[in-house]
N, C-alpha and C positions, 0 to 999 in steps of 0.2 A: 487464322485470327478471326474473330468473330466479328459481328456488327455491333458498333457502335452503339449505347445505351444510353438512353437519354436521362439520366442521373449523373449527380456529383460524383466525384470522389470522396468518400468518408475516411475521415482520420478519428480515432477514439482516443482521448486523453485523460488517459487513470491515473490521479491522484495521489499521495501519499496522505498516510492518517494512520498506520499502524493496525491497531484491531480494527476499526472502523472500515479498512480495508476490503470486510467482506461483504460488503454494500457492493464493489462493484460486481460480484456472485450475482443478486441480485440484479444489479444495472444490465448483465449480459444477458442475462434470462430475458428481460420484459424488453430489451431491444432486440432480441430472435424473436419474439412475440410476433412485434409487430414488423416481423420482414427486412429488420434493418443489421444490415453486417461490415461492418468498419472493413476498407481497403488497405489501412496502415492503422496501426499500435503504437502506442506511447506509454510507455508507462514509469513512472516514478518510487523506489521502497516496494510499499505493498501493493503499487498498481500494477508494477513489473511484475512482480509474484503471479498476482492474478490473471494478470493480459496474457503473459508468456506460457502457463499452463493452460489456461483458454485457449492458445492456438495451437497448441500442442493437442489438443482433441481430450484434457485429463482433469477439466472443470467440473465434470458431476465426482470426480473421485476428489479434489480438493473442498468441493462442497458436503460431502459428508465427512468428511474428519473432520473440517469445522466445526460440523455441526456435532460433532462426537466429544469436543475437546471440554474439559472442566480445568478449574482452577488447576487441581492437583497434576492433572493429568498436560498440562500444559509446559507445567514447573519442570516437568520430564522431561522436555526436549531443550533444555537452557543451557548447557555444560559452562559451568563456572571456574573461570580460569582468571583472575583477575592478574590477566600480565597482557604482553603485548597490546598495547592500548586500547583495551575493554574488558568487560567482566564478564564476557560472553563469550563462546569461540566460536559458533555456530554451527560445529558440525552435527550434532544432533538436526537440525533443523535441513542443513541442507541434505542429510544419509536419505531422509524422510525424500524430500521433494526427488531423491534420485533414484531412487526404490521406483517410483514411478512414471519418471521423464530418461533416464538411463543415459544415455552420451547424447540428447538430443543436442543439435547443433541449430542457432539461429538463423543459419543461411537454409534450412530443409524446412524452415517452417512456409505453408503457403501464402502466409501475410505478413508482408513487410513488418517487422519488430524493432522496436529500440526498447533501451532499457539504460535509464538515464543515474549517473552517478557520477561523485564531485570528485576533485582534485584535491588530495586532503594540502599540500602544498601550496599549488597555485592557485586555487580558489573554480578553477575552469570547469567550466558543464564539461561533462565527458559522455558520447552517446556510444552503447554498446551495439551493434549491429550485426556482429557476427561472431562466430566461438561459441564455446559448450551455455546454454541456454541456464543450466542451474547458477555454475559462476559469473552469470552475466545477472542474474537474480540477485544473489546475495551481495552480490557488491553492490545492487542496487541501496539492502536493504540493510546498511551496515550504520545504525545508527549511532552515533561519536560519541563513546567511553560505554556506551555499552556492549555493541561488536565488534568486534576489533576488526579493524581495516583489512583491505584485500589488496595484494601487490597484481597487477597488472601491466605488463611491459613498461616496466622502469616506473610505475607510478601507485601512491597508493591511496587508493578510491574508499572513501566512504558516501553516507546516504543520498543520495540526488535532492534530498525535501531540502537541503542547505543553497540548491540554487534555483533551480526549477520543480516546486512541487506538482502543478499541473503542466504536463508538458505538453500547451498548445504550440507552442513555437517550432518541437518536433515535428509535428503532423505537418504545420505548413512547409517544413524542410522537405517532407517525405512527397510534396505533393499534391496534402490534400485540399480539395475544393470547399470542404464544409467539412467544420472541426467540433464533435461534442465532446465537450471537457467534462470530467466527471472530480468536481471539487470535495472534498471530506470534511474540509477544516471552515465551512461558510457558517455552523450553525454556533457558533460563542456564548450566542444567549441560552442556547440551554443549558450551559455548563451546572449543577444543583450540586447541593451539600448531601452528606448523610445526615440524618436526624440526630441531632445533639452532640455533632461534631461540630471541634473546636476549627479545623481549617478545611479548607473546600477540598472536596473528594479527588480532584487532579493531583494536587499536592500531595496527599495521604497515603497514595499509592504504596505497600509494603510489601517489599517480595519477603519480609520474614515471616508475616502474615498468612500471607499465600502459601505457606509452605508447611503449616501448623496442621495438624491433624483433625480428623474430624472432632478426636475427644481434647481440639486444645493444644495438645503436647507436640513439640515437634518433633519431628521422627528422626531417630539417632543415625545421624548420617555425617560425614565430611563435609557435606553439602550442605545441610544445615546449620552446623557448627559456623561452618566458615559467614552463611547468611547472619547467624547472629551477631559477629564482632562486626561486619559490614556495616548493614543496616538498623542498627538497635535504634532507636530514637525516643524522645519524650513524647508522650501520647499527645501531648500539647503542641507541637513542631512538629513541619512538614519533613517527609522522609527525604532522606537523600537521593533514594529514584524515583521519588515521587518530584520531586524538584527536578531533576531530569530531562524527566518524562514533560514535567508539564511546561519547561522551557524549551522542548522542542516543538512543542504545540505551539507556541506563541511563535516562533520563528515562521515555522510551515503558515499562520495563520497571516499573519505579516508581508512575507515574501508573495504568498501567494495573493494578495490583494494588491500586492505591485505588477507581477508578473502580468496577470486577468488584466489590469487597468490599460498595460501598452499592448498587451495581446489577449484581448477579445477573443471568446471560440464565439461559436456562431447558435451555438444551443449549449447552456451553463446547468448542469444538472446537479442538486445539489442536497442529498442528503441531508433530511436532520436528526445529527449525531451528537449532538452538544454535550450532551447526559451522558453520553456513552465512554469509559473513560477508555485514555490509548492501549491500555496493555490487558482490557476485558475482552481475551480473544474467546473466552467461553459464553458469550454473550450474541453467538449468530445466529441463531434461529430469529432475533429481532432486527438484530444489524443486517440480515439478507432482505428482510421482508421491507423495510425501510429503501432497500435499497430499488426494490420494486417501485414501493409507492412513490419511488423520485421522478422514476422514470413517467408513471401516469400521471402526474402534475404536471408535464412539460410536450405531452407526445403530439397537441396541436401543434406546437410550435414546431418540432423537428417534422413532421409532417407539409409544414410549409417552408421550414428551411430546404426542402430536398425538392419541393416543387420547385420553388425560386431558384437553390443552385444548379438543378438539373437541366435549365434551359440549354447551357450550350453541352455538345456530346461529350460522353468517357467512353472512353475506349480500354473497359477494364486488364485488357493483353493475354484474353485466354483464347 
């Protein structure tokens, strides 16, 4: 065992925000920057996504699909199944994340991980800790009537953002001394319109839109077909995933200014994502770079949080 180190224990707590998600890409870059590496993981929806392939060693390979992804190209990994409670099945999304993480299991990772999701039942945080690392993901990120639920030992789990969206609470479970919380859902005020629309762009959200061809036309498919009878709406009214979507926003943006208010992290790092709507996952090359700039707005502060916490010793256990 080594000698004791005269720093904290860091717990990092990623967020839920959907697209806005790849902010903490970002976030993890400009904290390896400057020398800082979480002793315990927390992560929530798409903070678990991201945390849990971050420690998996397969971050610059999730950051370039990202960066690869376009509207069209996005709409590709959605498989539409509108039964078992959602319109999503996920498996396209999760082949993806397993093509590349393969049977990783949570207990082989070298930093403590949770990966947090609800009790569609009883309402209870559920913290994942151990088991296959992609299914501990997608339950994370199984958001209500849009992904359908995931049975786990007698229980069936959807999205963690329904109780804990930043899970500071996790890190202090896990032990840690100093917790940065990485919030998505702090920036409201920038939420903006499109020019010469009738209702605010959260709401308008159209996956039938999204699925329309370059020339217009939608492309003759099952998949389209079926999007049309779903989703048709008055160009005047907000869409039905657009409504959603942007109800889930308000929830995460709610919860999570409760949760923050009885548990404080110790460094609140906080994207502004406002304008950025939840399901513009072809929108990273801005949403990484943002996620940067969060981290240099605050790096005094975590710089003296680790002076401060690191008074008494850690004993990191290697």
């Amino acid at each position: 065992m080594s000698e004791p180190q005269w720093r904290p224990k860091i717990g990092l707590a990623l967020g839920s925000g959907v697209a806005r998600g790849w902010a903490h890409l970002g976030v993890l870059r400009a904290l390896n920057r400057y020398g800082i590496e979480p002793d315990v993981v927390a992560g929530t929806s798409i903070g678990a996504v991201v945390g849990g392939i971050h420690l998996a060693g397969k971050a610059d390979a999730l950051e370039a699909w990202a960066r690869s992804l376009s509207k069209v190209r996005m709409i590709s990994y959605l498989d539409f199944r509108v039964r078992n409670g959602g319109m999503l099945g996920g498996r396209h999304l999760t082949d993806a994340m397993r093509r590349d993480l393969g049977e990783t299991r949570i207990e082989d990772l070298t930093t403590p991980f949770v990966s947090v999701a609800t009790d569609l039942v009883t309402g209870h945080e559920v913290w994942l800790r151990k088991g296959d690392l992609v299914d501990a993901m997608r339950m994370s990120f199984s958001l209500p009537g849009i992904f359908e639920p995931m049975q786990h030992e007698q229980r069936w789990l959807v999205d963690g953002a329904l109780v804990n969206p930043v899970p500071v609470s996790v890190c202090r479970a896990l032990g840690a001394q100093m917790v940065i919380a990485v919030n998505l859902n702090a920036d409201i005020i920038g939420k903006e319109r499109r020019a010469g629309a009738a209702i605010p762009t959260v709401a308008g959200f159209d996956l039938l839109s999204e699925l329309q061809g370059s020339d217009g036309a939608a492309p003759k498919s099952r998949i389209s077909a079926l999007a049309n009878r779903i989703f048709r709406r008055e160009p005047s009214h907000p869409s039905m995933f657009g409504v959603m979507i942007s109800a889930l926003g308000i929830v995460q943006d709610r919860i999570s200014r409760s949760r923050l208010a009885g548990e404080p992290p110790d460094v609140h790092i906080t994207p502004r994502l406002g304008n950025v709507g939840l399901f513009e996952f072809d929108r990273a090359d801005e949403i990484i770079a943002e996620g940067e700039e969060s981290v240099e707005r605050v790096v005094e502060d975590l710089h003296d949080a680790i002076s401060i916490f690191g008074r008494e010793p850690y004993d990191n256990g290697n």
